[in-house]
C-alpha positions in Angstrom: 0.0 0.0 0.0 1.5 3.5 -0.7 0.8 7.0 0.1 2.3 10.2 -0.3 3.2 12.4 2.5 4.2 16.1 1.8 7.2 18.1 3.3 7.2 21.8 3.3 10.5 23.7 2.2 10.0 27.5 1.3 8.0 29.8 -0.1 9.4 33.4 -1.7 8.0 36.4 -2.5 9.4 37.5 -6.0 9.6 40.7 -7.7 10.8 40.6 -11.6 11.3 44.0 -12.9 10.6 44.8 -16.4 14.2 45.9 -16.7 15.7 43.1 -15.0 17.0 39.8 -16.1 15.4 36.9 -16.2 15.3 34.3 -13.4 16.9 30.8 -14.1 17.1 27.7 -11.9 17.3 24.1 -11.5 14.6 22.9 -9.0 15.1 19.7 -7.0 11.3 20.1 -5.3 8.2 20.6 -6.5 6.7 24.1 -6.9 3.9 25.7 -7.2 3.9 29.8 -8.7 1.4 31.9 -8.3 1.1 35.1 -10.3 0.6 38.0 -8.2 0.5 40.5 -11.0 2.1 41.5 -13.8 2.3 39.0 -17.2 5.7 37.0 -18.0 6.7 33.6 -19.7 7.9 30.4 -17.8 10.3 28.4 -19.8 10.1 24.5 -18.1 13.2 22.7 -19.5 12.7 24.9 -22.9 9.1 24.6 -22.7 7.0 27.9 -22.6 4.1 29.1 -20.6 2.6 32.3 -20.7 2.4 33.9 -17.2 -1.1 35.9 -16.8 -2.3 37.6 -12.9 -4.2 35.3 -11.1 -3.2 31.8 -12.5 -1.9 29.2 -10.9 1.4 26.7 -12.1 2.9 23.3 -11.4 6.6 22.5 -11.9 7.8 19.2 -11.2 11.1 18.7 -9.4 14.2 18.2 -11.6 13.5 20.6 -14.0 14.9 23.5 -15.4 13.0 26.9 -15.2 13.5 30.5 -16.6 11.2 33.3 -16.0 11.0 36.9 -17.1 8.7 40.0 -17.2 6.7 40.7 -20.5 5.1 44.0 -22.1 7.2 46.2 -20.3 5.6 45.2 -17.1 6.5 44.2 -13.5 5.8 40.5 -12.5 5.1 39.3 -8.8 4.2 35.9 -8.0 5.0 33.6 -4.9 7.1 30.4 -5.4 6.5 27.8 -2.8 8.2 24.1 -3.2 8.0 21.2 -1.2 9.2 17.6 -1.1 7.1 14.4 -1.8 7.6 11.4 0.2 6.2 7.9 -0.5 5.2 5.6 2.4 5.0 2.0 1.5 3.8 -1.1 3.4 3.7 -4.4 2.9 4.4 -7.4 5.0 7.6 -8.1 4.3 9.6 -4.9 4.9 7.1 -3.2 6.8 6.6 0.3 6.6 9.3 2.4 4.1 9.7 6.0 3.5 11.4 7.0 0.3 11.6 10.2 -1.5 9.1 10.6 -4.6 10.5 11.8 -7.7 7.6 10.7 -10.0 5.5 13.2 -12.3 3.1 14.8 -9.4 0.5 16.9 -11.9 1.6 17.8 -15.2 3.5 20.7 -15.6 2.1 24.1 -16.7 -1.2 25.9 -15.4 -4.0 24.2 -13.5 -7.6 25.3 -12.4 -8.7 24.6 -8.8 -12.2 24.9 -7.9 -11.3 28.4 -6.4 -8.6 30.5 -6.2 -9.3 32.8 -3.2 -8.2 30.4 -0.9 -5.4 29.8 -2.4 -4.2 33.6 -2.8 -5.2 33.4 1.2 -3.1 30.6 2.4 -0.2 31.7 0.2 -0.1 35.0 1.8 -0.3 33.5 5.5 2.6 31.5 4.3 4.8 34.3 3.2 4.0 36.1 6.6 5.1 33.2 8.4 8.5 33.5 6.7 8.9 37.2 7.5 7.8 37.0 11.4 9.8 35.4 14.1 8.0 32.6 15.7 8.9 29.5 17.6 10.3 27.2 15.5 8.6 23.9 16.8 5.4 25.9 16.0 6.0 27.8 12.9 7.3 24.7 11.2 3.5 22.9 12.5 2.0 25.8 11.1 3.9 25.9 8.1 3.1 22.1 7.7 -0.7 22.4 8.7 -1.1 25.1 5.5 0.6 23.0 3.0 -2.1 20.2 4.1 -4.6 22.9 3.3 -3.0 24.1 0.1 -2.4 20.9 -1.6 -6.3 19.7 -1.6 -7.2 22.8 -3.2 -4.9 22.8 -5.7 -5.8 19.1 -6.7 -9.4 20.3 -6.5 -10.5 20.4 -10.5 -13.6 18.3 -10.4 -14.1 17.0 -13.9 -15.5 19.7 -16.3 -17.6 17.2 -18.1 -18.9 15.3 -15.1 -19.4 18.4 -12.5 -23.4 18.7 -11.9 -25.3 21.4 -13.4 -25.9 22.9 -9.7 -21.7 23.3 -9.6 -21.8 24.9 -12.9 -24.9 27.2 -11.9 -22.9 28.3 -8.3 -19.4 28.7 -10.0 -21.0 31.3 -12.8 -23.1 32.8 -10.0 -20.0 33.3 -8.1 -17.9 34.7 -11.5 -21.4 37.1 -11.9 -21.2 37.9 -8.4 -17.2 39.3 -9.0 -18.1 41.0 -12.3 -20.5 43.5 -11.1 -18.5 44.3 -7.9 -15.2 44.8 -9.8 -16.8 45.5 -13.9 -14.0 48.9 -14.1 -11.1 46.9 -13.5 -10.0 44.5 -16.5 -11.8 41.5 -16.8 -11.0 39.0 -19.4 -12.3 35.8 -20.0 -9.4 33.7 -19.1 -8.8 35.5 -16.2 -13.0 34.9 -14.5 -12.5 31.0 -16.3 -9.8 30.9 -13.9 -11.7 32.2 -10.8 -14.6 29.8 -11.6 -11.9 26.9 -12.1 -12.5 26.1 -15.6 -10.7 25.9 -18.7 -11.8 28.5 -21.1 -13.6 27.2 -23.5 -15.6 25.2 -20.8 -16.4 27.9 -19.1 -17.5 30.3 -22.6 -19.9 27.3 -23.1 -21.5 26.8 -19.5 -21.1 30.8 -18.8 -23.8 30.8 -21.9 -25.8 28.1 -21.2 -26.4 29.8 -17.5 -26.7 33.6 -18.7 -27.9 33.3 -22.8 -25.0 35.8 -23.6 -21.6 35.0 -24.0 -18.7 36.7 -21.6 -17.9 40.0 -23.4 -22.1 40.6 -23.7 -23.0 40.2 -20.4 -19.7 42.7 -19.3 -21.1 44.8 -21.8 -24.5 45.0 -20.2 -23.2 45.3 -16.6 -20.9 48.2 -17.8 -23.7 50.4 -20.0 -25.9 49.7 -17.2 -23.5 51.3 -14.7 -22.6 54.1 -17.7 -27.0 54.6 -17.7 -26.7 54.8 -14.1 -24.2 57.2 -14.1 -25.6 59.7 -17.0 -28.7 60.0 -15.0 -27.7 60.3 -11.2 -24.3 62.8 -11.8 -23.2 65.4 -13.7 -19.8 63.7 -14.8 -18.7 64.1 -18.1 -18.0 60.8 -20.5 -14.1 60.4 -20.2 -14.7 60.2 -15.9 -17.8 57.7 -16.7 -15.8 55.9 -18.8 -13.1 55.8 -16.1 -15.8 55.0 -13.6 -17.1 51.5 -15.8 -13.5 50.3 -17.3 -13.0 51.8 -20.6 -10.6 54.0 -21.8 -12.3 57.3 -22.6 -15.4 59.1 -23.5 -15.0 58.2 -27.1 -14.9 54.3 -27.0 -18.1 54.8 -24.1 -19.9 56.9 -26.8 -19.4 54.4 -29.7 -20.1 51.1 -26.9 -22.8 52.8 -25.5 -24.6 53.6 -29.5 -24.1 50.4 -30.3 -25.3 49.0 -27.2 -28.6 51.0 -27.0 -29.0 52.8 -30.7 -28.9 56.3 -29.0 -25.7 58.2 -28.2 -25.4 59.0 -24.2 -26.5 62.6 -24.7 -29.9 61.3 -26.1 -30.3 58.3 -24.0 -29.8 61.3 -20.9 -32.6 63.5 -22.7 -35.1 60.6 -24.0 -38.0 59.7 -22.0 -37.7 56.5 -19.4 -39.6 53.2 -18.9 -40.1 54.4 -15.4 -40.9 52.3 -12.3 -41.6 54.6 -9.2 -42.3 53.8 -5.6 -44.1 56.6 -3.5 -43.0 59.5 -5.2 -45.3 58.6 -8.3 -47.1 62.1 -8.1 -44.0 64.0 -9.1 -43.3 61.6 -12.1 -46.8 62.7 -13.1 -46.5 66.5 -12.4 -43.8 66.4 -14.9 -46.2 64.9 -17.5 -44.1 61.6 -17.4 -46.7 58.3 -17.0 -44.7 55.8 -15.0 -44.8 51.8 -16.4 -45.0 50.9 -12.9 -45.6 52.2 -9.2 -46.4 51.1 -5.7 -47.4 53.3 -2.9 -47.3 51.5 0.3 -50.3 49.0 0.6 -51.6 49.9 -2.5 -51.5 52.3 -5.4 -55.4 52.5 -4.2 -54.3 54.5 -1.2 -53.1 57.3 -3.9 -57.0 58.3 -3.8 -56.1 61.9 -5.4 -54.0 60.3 -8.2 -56.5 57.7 -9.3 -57.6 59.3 -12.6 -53.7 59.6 -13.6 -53.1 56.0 -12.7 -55.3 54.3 -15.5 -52.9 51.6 -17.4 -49.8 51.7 -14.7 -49.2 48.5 -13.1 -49.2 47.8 -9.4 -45.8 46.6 -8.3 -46.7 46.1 -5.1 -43.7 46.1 -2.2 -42.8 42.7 -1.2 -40.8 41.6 -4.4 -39.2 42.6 -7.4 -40.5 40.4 -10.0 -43.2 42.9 -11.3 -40.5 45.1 -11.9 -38.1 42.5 -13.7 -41.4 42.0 -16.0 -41.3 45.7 -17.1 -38.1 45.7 -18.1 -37.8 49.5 -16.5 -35.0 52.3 -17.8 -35.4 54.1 -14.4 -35.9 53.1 -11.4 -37.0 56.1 -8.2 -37.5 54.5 -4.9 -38.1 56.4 -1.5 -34.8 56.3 1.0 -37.3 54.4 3.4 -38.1 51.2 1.2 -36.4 47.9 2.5 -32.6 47.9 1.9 -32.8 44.5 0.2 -35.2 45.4 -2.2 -33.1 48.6 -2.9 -30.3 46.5 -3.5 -32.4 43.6 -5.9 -33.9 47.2 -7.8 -29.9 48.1 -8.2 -29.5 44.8 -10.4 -32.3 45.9 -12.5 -31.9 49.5 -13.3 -30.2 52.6 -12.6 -32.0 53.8 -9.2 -32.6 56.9 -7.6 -33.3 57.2 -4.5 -34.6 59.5 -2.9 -34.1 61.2 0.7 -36.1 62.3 3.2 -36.7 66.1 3.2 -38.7 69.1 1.1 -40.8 67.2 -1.3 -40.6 70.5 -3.9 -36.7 70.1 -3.6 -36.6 66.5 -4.6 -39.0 67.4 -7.1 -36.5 69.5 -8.6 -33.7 67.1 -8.2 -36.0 64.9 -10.6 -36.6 67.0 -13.3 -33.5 68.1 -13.9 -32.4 64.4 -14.0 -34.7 63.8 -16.7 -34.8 67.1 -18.2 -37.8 68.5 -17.3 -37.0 71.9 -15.8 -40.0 73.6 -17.6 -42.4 71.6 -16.8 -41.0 71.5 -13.3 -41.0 75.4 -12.9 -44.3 75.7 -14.8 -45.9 73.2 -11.8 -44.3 75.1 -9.5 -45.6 78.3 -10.4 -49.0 76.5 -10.8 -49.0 75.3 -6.8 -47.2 78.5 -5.7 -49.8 81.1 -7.1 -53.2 78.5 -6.0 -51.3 78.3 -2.6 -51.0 82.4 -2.3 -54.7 82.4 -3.4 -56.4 79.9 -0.6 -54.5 81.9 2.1 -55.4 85.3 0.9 -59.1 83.8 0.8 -58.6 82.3 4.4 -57.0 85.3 5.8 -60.4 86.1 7.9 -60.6 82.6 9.1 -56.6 82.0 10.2 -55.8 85.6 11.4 -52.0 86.6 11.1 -51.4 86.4 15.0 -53.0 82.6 14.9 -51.4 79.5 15.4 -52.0 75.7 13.1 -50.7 72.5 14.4 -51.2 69.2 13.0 -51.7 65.9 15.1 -52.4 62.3 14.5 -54.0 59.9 16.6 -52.8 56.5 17.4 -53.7 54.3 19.7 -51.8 54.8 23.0 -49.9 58.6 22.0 -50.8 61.7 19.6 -48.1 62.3 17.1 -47.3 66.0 16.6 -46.4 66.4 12.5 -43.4 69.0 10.9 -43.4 70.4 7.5 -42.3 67.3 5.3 -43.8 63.9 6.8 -46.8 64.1 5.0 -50.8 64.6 6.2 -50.5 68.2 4.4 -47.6 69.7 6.3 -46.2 70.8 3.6 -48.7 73.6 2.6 -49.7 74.5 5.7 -46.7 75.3 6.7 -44.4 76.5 3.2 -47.1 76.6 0.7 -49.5 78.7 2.4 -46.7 79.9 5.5 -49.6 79.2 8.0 -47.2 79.5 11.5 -47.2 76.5 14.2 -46.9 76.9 17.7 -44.0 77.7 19.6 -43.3 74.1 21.2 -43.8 72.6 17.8 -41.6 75.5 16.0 -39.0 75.1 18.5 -39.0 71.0 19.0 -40.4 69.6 15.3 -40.3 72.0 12.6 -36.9 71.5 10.8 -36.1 68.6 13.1 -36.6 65.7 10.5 -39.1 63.8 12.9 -42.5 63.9 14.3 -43.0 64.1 18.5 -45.0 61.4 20.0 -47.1 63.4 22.8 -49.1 61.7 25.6 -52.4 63.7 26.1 -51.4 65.3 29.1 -48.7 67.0 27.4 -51.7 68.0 24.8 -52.0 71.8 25.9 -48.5 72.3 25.3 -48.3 72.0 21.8 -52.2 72.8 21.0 -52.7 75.5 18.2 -55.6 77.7 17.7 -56.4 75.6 14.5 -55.9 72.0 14.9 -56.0 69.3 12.5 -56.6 66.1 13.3 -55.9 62.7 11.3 -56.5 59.6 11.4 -58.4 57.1 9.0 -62.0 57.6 8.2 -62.7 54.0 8.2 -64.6 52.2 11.1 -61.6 51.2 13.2 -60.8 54.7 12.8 -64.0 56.3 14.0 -63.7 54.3 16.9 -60.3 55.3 17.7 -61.1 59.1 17.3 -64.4 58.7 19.2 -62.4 57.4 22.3 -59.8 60.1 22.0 -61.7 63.5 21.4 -63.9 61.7 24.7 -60.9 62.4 26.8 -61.5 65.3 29.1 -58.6 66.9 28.0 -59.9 68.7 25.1 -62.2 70.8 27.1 -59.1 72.6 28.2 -58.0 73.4 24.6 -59.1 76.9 23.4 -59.4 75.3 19.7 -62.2 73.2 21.4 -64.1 76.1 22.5 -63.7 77.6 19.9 -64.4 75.0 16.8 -61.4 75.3 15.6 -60.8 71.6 15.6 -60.8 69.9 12.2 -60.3 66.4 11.1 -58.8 64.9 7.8 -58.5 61.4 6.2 -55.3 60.0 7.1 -55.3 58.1 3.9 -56.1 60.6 1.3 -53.1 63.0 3.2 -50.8 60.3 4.0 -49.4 61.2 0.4 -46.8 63.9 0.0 -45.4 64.1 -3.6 -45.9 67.1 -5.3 -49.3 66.1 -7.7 -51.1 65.3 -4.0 -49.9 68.3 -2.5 -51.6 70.3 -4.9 -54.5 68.3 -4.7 -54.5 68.1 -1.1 -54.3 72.5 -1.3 -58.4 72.0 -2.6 -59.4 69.9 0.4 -57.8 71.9 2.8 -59.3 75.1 1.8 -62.7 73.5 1.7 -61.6 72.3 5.2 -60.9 75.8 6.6 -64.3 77.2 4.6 -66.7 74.8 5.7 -65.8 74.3 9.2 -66.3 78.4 9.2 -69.7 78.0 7.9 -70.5 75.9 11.3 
């Protein structure tokens, strides 16, 4: 019975200069070189091998090696070797240990499974070498990662025989590399490598997984990225082209029109497939008709919008595969929406997303991404002079010394609202430059958050107008039925005075632009009627 046993010698760190000589030995070992970077040529016993970053060799011992530097580049690789021992038994010597000197793997390039743990244990290898250490235990050690190496190395499951499920997690893994590291060079020897095939093995199955070949599907990642890019920054094409791995402007331009038909300047100007989560009312206000929306439960919740929704599809919140179906150009998603679907809405389409803050600013922000500054500016206008109006018509009703405060009602607290969470804030308090109470100046407007009150602490932040929301359904009308019981109230001079109004939560939960100006309407007829009483 034999078996081989495996002896650690050395492993070196080498740096070949472009200018220098070549390296030239005779190696009684085996070796295993690693190319850090660079490119080169090995010559085994007048045999040549290209050298390429990222690949792995096999020299047998007893040869004679030469490398150099190519294309006027550095090289850097690591060089280990170790000695091969073969244990024989049998029953009549025994047990036997003799040195191996048989072919080990052929010589030349070879394609483990994976090569990050190779890079990983070559590296602990080399620090081992540099740092002083017990020798008892750095020799163990030393030892104990060859054992680790060696398996990997040897790992090259048959390309023919590996199961479709290998195939499908070794691509997934290459895909998974390509869009984290798409403006570096990739070439298709180099991610055949990485997945542990040969290359034409891996053009075939990289195919059969994806429907494009290798250079397509870069293609795609990179134009997505340059899309991405043309419509979320104001950077010119040589630094987008920078940005995605080409050379220069020039080569994007010509890529990117044969790619999508357009040149990038039209492709920036043209009009989007657009998907749009929440914010669907400021797509519309710029007279764009989205492919796709959602809006928290429902795009039925949009009740102001409903007539401008006719034809757009419900993508609902919970996946992405609606989206995926509508094969979107643009993608605008609020800051708020689960990270992991922002990240799965990444993959699909360039994505904007968009911050908490003024709705009118992000508003902006949007048209002049997709070139709409007119018909931002002229909807603008439109809210601005119908926002001027109502308050001029409501100045005997909300005199210039009075106060407006917004609340919501939950179940246990009251929630005190600022300026840009919704429930109409915005114009009462910058459309229409109604002025809130003290407190709620001082603690919530220009905070970034609502105040969660208990009704004790009511009187403190009461306003001589106060609106009230919640949602006019029958849940609802119980919940504000047990609240306005509550004997605080009484002591509220809006009370006494009818000054109390209440509002739908869900028809001002909105807050884009289109609702905003819709919302202007209901409050006015809020303010009027409430007068009449």
């Amino acid at each position: 019975m034999k078996t081989l046993l495996y002896s650690y010698d050395k492993i070196e760190q080498i740096t070949l200069l472009a200018a220098d000589k070549h390296l030239r030995r005779w190696l009684d070992a085996y070796h295993i070189l690693h190319v850090i970077e660079g490119k080169g040529e090995l010559s085994i016993n007048e045999q040549k091998v290209m050298l390429e970053a990222g690949a792995i060799y096999v020299i047998n011992s007893g040869q004679l090696i030469e490398i150099h530097s190519i294309a006027h580049a550095d090289l850097y690789f690591y060089l280990l070797s170790f000695h091969m021992i073969e244990r024989i038994k049998d029953q009549e010597h025994g047990t036997r240990y003799l040195d191996y000197d048989q072919v080990w793997l052929p010589d030349g390039e070879i394609y483990p499974f994976s090569y990050l743990p190779i890079n990983s244990i070559m590296k602990k290898l080399c620090a081992l070498e540099d740092q002083t250490y017990e020798q008892e235990w750095k020799e163990l050690e030393q030892q104990r990662l060859l054992y680790e190496l060696l398996p990997a190395l040897m790992h090259q499951q048959s390309e023919q025989t590996s199961s479709p499920a290998d195939h499908r997690n070794r691509i997934a893994y290459v895909i998974s590399y390509m869009q984290e590291h798409y403006k570096g060079e990739l070439s298709r020897d180099a991610m055949a490598k990485l997945a542990g095939f040969h290359p034409r093995f891996f053009t075939k199955v990289f195919k059969g997984e994806t429907g494009e070949n290798f250079i397509e599907y870069l293609t795609n990642i990179r134009i997505r990225k340059a899309k991405e890019l043309l419509l979320l920054t104001t950077m010119n094409l040589d630094a987008i082209a920078q940005q995605i791995g080409y050379s220069n402007g020039l080569y994007l331009s010509r890529k990117f029109k044969q790619h999508t038909g357009m040149s990038p300047t039209q492709y920036a100007k043209s009009i989007k497939r657009i998907v749009v989560y929440d914010w669907v009312g400021n797509v519309l206000a710029l007279g764009i008709k989205p492919i796709g929306a959602s809006y928290f439960y429902s795009l039925g919740q949009l009740e102001l919008l409903q007539h401008q929704l006719g034809g757009v599809t419900d993508v609902g919140r919970s996946n992405i595969d609606a989206v995926i179906a509508l094969e979107p150009e643009l993608i605008i998603v609020p800051k708020w929406l689960e990270p992991g679907i922002i990240n799965e809405l990444q993959k699909v389409a360039p994505t904007i997303i968009v911050p908490y803050g003024n709705p009118f600013e992000r508003f902006k922000h949007l048209a002049e991404l997709l070139d709409r500054r007119q018909e931002a500016d002229a909807f603008m206008m439109k809210y601005n002079q119908r926002a001027a109006a109502i308050k001029k018509e409501l100045a005997t009703i909300i005199k210039p010394h009075e106060t407006v405060g917004l609340y919501e009602l939950s179940e246990q607290h009251i929630w005190v609202f600022n300026e840009f969470h919704g429930r109409g804030g915005y114009n009462l308090y910058e459309g229409m430059g109604f002025s809130p109470p003290p407190s709620v100046q001082q603690e919530v407007i220009g905070k970034g958050h609502i105040l969660r009150i208990n009704p004790d602490q009511l009187p403190d932040y009461a306003a001589d107008h106060m609106i009230i929301s919640y949602n006019f359904d029958e849940e609802g009308q119980a919940l504000a039925h047990r609240w306005l019981a509550h004997p605080i109230w009484s002591e509220l001079a809006a009370y006494t005075n009818n000054r109390i109004y209440m509002i739908d939560r869900r028809v001002f939960h909105a807050n884009d632009v289109y609702s905003l100006y819709q919302q202007l309407e209901l409050q006015r007829h809020m303010f009027l009627s409430q007068q009449v009483k």
